[in-house]
C-alpha positions as CSV (number, residue, x, y, z in Angstrom):
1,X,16.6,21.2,11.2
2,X,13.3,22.6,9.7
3,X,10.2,20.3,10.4
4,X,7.5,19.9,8.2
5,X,4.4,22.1,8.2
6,X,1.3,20.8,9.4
7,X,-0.7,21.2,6.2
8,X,2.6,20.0,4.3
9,X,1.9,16.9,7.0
10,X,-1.5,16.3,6.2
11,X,-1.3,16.4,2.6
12,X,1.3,13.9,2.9
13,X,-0.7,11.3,5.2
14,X,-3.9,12.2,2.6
15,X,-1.9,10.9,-0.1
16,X,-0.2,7.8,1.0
17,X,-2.9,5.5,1.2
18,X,-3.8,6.2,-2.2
19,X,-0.8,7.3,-4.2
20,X,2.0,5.0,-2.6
21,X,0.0,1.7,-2.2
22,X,-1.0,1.7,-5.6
23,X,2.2,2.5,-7.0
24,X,3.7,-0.2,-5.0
25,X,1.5,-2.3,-5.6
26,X,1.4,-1.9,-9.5
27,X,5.2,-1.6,-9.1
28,X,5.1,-5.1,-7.6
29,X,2.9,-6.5,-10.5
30,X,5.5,-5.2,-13.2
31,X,8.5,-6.6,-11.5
32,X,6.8,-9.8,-11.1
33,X,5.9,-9.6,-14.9
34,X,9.6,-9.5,-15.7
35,X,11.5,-12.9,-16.0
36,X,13.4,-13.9,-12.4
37,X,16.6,-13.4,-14.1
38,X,15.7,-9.7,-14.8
39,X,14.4,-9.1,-11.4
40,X,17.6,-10.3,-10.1
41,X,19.7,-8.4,-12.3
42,X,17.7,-5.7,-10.8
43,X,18.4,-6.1,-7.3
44,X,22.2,-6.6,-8.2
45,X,22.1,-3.1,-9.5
46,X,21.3,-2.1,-6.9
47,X,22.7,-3.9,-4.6
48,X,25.8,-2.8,-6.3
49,X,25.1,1.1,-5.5
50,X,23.8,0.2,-1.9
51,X,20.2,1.0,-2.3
52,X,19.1,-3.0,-1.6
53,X,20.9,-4.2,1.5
54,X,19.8,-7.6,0.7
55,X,20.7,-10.5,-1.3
56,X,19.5,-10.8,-4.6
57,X,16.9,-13.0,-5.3
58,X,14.1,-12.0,-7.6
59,X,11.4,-12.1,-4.6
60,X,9.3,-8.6,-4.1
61,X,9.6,-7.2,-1.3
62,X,9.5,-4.2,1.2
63,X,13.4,-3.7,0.5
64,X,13.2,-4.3,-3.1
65,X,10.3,-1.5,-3.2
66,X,12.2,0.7,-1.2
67,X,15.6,0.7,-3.6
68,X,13.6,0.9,-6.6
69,X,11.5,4.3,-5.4
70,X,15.1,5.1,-3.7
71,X,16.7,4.6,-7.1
72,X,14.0,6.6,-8.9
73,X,15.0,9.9,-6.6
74,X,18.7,9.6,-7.2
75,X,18.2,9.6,-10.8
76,X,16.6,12.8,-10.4
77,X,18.9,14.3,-7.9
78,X,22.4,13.4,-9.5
79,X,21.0,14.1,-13.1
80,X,20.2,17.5,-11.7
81,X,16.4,16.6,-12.1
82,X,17.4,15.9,-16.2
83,X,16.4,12.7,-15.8
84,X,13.4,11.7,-14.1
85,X,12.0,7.9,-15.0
86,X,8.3,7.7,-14.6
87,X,6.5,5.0,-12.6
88,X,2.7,6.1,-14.3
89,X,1.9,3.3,-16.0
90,X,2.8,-0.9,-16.0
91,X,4.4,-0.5,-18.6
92,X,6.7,2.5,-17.8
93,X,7.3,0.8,-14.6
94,X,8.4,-2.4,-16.3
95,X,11.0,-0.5,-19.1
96,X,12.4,1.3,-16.3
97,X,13.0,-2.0,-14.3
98,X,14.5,-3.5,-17.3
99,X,16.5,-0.3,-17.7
100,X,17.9,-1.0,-14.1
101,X,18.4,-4.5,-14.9
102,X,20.7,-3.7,-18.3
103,X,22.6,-1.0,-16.6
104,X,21.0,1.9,-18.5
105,X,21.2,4.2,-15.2
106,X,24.3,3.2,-13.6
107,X,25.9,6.4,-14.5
108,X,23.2,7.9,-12.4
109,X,23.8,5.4,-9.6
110,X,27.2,4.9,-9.0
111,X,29.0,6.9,-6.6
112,X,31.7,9.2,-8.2
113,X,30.1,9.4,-11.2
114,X,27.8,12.0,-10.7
115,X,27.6,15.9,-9.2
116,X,26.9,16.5,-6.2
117,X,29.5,14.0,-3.8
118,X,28.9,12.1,-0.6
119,X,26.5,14.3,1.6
120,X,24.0,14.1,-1.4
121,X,24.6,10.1,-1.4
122,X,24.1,9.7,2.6
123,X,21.0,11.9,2.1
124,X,19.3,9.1,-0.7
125,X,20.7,6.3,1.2
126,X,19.0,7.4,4.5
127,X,15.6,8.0,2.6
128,X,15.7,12.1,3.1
């Protein structure tokens, strides 16, 4: 298994404080800004592809943060990077939430129905 360089390393740890907190936290904001039933159609999607391991409920949370930025990268990779939804803005964030929430992506999601077969499933699943 190759490991990461040490300046690929740094750059990472550089970034996280500011680009990942304030994601998540604006990502937080916009699924709040949604109505409950839409954040837990959400989670049910996925829920339903096995990125949220826990029960639906509309609450934010570390796992519901998690499957959504999860959800984002299988887009990519099963679209063959065709699709990519962007988390820039509030309002992005919240049309891609409500996207999730109406199925718009499932094709994207659900097993089977995209290139690319199990190894590349495992691989989202176990966040690598």
């Amino acid at each position: 298994m190759k490991h990461p360089s040490l300046p690929a390393l740094l750059l990472a740890a550089l970034c996280l404080p500011f680009g990942s907190a304030a994601l998540a936290g604006d990502l937080g904001a916009a699924f709040h800004a949604l109505p409950v039933d839409t954040r837990v159609a959400v989670q049910a999607e996925l829920a339903a592809v096995d990125l949220y391991l826990a029960d639906p409920d509309g609450d934010w949370s570390a796992a519901t943060e998690r499957a959504v930025l999860r959800s984002v990268e299988a887009i990519s990779l099963n679209s063959g990077a065709r699709v990519r939804p962007q988390l820039t803005s509030t309002p992005a964030m919240q049309s891609y939430l409500q996207a999730l929430a109406e199925g718009s992506y499932s094709s994207y999601l659900r097993r089977g129905e995209f290139s690319g077969g199990g190894a590349l499933w495992r691989r989202i699943q176990l966040g690598g």
